[in-house]
C-alpha positions as CSV (number, residue, x, y, z in Angstrom):
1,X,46.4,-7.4,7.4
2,X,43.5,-8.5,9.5
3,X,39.8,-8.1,9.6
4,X,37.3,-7.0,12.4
5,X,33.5,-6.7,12.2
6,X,31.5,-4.3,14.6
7,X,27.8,-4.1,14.9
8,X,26.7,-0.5,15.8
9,X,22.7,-0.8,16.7
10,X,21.2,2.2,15.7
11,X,18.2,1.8,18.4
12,X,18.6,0.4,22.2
13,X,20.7,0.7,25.3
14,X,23.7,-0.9,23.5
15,X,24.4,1.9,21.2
16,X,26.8,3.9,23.5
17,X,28.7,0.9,24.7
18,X,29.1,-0.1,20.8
19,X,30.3,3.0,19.9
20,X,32.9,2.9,22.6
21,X,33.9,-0.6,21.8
22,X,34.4,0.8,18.1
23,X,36.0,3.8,19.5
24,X,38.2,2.0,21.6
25,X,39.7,-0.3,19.1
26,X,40.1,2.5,16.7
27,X,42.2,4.6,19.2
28,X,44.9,1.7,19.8
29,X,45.1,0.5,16.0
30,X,46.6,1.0,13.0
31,X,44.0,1.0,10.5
32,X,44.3,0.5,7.2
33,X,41.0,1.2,5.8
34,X,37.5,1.2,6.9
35,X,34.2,-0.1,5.2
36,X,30.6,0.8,7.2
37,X,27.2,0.2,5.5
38,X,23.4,0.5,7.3
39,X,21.2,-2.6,7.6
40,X,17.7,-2.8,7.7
41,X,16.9,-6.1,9.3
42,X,15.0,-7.2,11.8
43,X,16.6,-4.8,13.8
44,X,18.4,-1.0,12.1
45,X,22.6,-1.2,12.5
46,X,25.4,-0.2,11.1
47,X,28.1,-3.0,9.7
48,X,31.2,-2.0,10.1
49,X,34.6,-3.8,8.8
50,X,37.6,-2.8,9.9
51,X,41.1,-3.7,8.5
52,X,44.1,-2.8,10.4
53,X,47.7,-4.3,11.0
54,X,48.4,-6.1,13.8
55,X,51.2,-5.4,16.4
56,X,52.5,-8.9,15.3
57,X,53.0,-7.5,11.7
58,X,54.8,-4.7,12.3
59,X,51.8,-2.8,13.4
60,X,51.9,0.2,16.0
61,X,49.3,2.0,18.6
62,X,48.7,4.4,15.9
63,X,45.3,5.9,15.2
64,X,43.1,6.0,12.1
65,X,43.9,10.0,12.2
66,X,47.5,9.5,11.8
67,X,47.0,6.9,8.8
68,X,46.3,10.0,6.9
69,X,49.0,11.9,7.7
70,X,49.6,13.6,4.3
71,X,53.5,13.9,4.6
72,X,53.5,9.4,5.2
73,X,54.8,8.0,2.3
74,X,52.5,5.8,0.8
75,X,52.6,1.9,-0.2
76,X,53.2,0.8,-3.6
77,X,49.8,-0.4,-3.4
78,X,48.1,2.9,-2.5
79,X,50.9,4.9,-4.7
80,X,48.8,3.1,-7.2
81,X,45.6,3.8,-6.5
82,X,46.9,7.3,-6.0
83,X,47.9,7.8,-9.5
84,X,44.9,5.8,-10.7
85,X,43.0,8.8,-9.0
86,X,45.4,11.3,-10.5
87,X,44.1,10.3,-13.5
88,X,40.7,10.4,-13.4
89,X,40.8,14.0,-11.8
90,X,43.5,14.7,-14.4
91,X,41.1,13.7,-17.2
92,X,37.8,15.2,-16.1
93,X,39.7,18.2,-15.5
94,X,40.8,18.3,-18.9
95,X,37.4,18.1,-20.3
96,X,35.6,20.7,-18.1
97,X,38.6,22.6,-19.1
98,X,39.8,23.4,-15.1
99,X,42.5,22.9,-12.9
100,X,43.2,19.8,-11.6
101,X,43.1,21.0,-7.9
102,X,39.5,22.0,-8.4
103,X,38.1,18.8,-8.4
104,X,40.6,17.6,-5.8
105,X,44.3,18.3,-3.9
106,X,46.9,15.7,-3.8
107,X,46.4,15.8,-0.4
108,X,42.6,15.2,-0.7
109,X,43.3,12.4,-3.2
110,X,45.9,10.7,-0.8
111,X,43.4,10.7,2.2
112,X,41.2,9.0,-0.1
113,X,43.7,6.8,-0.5
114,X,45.0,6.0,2.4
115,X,41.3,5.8,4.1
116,X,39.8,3.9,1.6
117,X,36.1,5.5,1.3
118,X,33.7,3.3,0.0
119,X,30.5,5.0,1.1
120,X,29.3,8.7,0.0
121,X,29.0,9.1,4.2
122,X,32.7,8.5,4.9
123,X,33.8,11.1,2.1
124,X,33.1,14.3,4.0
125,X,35.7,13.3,6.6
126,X,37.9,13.9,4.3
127,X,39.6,17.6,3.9
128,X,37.9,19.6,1.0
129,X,35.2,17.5,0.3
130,X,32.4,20.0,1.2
131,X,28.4,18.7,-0.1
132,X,29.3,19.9,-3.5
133,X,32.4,18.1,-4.6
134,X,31.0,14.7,-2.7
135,X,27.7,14.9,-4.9
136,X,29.5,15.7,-8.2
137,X,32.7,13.4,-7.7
138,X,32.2,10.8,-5.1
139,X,30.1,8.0,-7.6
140,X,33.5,8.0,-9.9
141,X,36.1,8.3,-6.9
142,X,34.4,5.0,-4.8
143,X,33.8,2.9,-8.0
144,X,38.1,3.4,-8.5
145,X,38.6,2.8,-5.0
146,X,36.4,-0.3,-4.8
147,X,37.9,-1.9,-7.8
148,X,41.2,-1.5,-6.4
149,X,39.8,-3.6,-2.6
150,X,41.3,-6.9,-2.5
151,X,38.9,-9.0,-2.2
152,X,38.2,-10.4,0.8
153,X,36.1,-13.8,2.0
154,X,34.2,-12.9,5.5
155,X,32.4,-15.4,8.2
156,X,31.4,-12.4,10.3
157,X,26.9,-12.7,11.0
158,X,26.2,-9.6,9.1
């Protein structure tokens, strides 16, 4: 797996051709997950970290969309985090005495998954997570997923 930063400034002429750059590399990779965050520096942009496969690996042209193909098996690493997230839903559903797919779908979960959301932003991309279910779940569902992020050592300026 590799690592790519991208700088997104919020303000200026550059914003359009950053997007695109983003845009561009997203359309031709196979991502793995992605991690975004806002700075407030001197100047107001959005870090973004991207980890992908490379063709070299064994990765394809594939886009972030069809990473989250619900019917792709998963990895025994996500298959993990997957049931690790199983759980937690299984459990809280227990105790507010609902069903499970009320606080999430497989399907939802295994997005999740497979995208690796780390910020409350990124969590409405995913299917069924409406402004409700992101403001009552999505503190629990990103502390699982971050625990589960291999930790990674960066050089990138920001």
């Amino acid at each position: 797996m590799k690592c790519k930063g991208f700088k997104i400034l919020v303000t200026g002429d550059s914003f359009d051709s950053d997007v695109e750059n983003l845009n561009n590399f997203l359309s031709t990779t196979k991502i793995n997950f992605i991690s975004s965050s806002p700075v407030h520096d001197k100047e107001s942009y959005w870090a973004i970290l991207v980890f992908y496969d490379d063709e070299a690996s064994g990765g394809g042209s594939h886009s972030h969309h069809s990473r989250s193909d619900d019917k792709a098996p998963l990895s025994q690493e996500e298959g993990q985090l997957f049931q690790k997230l199983r759980q937690w839903r299984n459990d809280l559903a227990e105790q507010k005495r609902i069903p499970s797919y009320m606080i999430a779908h497989n399907n939802s979960l295994k997005q999740l998954v497979r995208l690796r959301i780390t910020n409350k932003g990124d969590m409405y991309q995913i299917k069924g997570f409406d402004a409700d279910r992101v403001d009552k779940y999505s503190e629990d569902i990103i502390e699982i997923i971050k625990g589960s992020l291999p930790k990674f050592k960066s050089d990138l300026p920001f």
